[in-house]
C-alpha positions, 0 to 999 in steps of 0.5 A, spaced: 192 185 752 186 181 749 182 184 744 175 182 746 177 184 754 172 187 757 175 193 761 172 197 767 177 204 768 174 207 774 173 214 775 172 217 782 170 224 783 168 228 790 161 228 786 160 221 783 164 215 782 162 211 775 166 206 770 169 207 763 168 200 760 171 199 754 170 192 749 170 192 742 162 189 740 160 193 747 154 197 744 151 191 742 151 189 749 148 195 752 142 194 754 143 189 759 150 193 763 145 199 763 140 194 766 145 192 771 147 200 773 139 203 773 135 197 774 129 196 769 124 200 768 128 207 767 126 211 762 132 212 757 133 218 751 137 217 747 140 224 743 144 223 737 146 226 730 143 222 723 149 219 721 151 215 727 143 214 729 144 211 721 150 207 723 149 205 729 141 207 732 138 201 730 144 196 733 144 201 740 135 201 741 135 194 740 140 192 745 136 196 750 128 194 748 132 187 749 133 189 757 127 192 758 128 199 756 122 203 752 128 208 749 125 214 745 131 217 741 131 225 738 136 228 733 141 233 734 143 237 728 151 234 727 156 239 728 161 244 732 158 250 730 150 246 733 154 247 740 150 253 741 144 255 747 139 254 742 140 247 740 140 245 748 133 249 749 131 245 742 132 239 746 129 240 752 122 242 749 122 235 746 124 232 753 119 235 755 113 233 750 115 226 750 114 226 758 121 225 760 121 228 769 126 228 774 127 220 773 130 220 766 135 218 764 139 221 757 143 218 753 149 221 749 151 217 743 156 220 738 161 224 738 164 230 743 160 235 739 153 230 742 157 229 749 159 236 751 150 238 749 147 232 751 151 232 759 150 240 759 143 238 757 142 233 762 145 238 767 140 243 767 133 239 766 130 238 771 136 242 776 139 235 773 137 228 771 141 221 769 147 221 765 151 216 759 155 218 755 157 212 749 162 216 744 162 214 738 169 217 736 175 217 737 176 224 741 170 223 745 171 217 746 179 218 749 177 224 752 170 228 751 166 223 755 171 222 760 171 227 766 164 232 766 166 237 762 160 239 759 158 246 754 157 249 749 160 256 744 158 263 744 160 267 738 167 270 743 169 263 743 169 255 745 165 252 751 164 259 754 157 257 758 158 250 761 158 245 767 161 240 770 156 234 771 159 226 771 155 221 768 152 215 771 157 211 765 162 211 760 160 206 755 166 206 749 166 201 744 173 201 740 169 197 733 165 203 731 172 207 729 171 203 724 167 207 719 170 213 721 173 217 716 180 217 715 181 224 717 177 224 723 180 218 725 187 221 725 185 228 728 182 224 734 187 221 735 192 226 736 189 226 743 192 220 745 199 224 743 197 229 748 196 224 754 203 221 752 206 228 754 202 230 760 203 223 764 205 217 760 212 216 757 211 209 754 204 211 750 208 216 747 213 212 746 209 207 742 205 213 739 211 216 736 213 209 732 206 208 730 202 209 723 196 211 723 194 206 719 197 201 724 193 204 730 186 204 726 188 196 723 190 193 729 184 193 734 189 191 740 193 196 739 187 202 739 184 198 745 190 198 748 191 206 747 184 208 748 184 205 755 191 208 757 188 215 755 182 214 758 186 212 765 190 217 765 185 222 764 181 218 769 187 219 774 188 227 774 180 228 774 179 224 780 185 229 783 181 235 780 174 235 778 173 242 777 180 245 774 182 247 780 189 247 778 191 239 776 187 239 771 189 244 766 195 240 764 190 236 760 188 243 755 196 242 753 195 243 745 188 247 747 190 254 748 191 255 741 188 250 739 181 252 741 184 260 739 185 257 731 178 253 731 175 259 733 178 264 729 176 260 723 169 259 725 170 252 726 170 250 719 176 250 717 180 245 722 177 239 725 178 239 733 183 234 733 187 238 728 187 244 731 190 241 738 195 238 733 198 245 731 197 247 739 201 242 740 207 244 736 206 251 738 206 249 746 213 245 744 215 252 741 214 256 746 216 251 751 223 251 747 223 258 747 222 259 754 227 254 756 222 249 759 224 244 755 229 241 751 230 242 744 230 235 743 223 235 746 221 240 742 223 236 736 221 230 738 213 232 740 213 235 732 216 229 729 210 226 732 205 230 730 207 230 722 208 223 722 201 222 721 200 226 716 199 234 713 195 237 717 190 243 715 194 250 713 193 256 718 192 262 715 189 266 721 192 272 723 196 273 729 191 279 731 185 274 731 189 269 734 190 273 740 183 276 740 180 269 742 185 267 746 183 273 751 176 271 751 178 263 752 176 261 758 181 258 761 184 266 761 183 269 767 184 277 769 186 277 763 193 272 764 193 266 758 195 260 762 199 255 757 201 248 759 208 246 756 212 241 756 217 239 761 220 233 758 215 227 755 212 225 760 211 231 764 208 239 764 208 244 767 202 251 768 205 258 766 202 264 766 207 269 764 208 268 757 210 274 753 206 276 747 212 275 742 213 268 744 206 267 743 207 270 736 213 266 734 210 261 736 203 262 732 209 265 726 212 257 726 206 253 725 204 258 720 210 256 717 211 249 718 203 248 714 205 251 709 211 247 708 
């Protein structure tokens, strides 16, 4: 692959069939392949956070006025716990003050947290209005702009209110990984890892061989790796656009993930490191169950290590377990896991006892403390 090759990954839903179009220096061309896609004219509103409008504002409004655009940009507060119906009714009183109708279009630059906002947003104005997403993280950009998912928190637990609205385009632009701190980087990047074992063994592969700060060095390489996450996930959504079933194998590593972000307020792990813990808790469990190999199991841990020490969990077992009965991917009070098979391959389960669930969040416990 070359670095500077422009790559189109198409993603066909039964809703809409849009591109990711992923390129290094891609945000500075923006202006002209939304052009392209919308035509001149359209009124464009871009919602960000401060510190990527700082960064890469500037660069993005000009490319757009260049095309012809009148773009007008409002700030969101930064932050998981700002994922709340309060901020979505913010925004769309500043929608409505700056004059934005049924012909808008909204633009999401930044990261998950602006995605999953912005597309719930676009969503519900006006019964439904245009959509871009231009991640500007790591796990937006491997995972939260791809697909329509969209939400935000209730006190009870993560994404619990929410729709599944497509956007028109994903613009992924791999350079602005560059100012990322470190430890965000790595914690988006364990979504990469997770695509490996749901359905791409040589990504995996690759992953596990790798230093994370090979991965953030060498612009092929995080090219290279975006765009296989992308296409995989691109893959399941275009059989399952609505978590009918397929697609839940991409909550592997959320299921408790999503539990232990919740339990501590979502201040004490990053998103991506949370899913890293769920990750080693779902190899577990899957060992335990027989589902896979030792091997396996062994194998998905020294993965996640390799990259460096993770935050400690110091939830308790009984807190855990609460949020993972209200999490959203539980019903009639049955919690599904997705474990792995082999690298490469998973499976949905619904039977697993309470006491492989504690065994589990008992190891990650202790592997934190290490």
């Amino acid at each position: 692959m070359m670095c500077g090759q422009m790559l189109r990954i198409p993603i066909k839903t039964a809703s809409r069939a849009y591109e990711a179009v992923i390129e290094p220096g891609i945000i500075s061309r923006s202006g002209d392949i939304l052009r392209e896609l919308l035509g001149k004219g359209r009124p464009l509103f871009v919602i960000s956070v401060s510190r990527v409008r700082r960064r890469w504002g500037k660069t993005f409004e000009q490319s757009l006025r260049a095309a012809g655009f009148k773009p007008w940009t409002i700030e969101m507060p930064d932050g998981e716990r700002f994922k709340r119906m309060a901020v979505v009714e913010s925004l769309a009183e500043k929608l409505l003050q700056l004059g934005a109708d049924r012909s808008a279009v909204i633009v999401a630059l930044g990261g998950g947290v602006v995605g999953d906002v912005t597309g719930f947003l676009a969503s519900v104005y006006m019964r439904g209005v245009g959509l871009v997403q231009v991640p500007t993280t790591v796990q937006a950009q491997l995972d939260a702009a791809i697909g329509g998912k969209t939400g935000v928190n209730l006190r009870a637990g993560k994404n619990l209110v929410g729709t599944f609205y497509q956007p028109q385009l994903v613009l992924i632009d791999p350079a602005t990984l560059a100012t990322l701190p470190a430890r965000e980087f790595r914690a988006g990047m364990y979504e990469a890892l997770k695509c490996g074992i749901i359905g791409d063994r040589e990504l995996f592969r690759r992953l596990e061989n790798t230093s994370i700060e090979q991965l953030r060095e060498d612009p092929e390489l995080l090219t290279s790796t975006i765009a296989q996450s992308v296409s995989l996930k691109a893959r399941v959504v275009a059989a399952d656009e609505k978590e009918g079933d397929l697609r839940r194998v991409l909550n592997l590593g959320h299921t408790l993930g999503h539990a232990l972000e919740a339990a501590t307020a979502y201040r004490h792990f990053l998103h991506g490191e949370a899913v890293a813990w769920g990750l080693q808790a779902a190899a577990r469990i899957a060992w335990e169950r027989r589902v896979c190999a030792s091997s396996v199991y062994e194998r998905i841990c020294q993965a996640v290590g390799s990259w460096g020490k993770l935050p400690v969990v110091n939830v308790e077992t009984r807190k855990a377990l609460a949020y993972l009965q209200s999490d959203k991917k539980t019903e009639s009070g049955v919690v599904h896991f997705i474990l792995p098979k082999q690298i490469g391959a998973v499976e949905i389960h619904k039977d697993v006892p309470r006491r492989v669930i504690v065994a589990a969040l008992d190891e990650i416990r202790r592997a934190s403390h290490a």
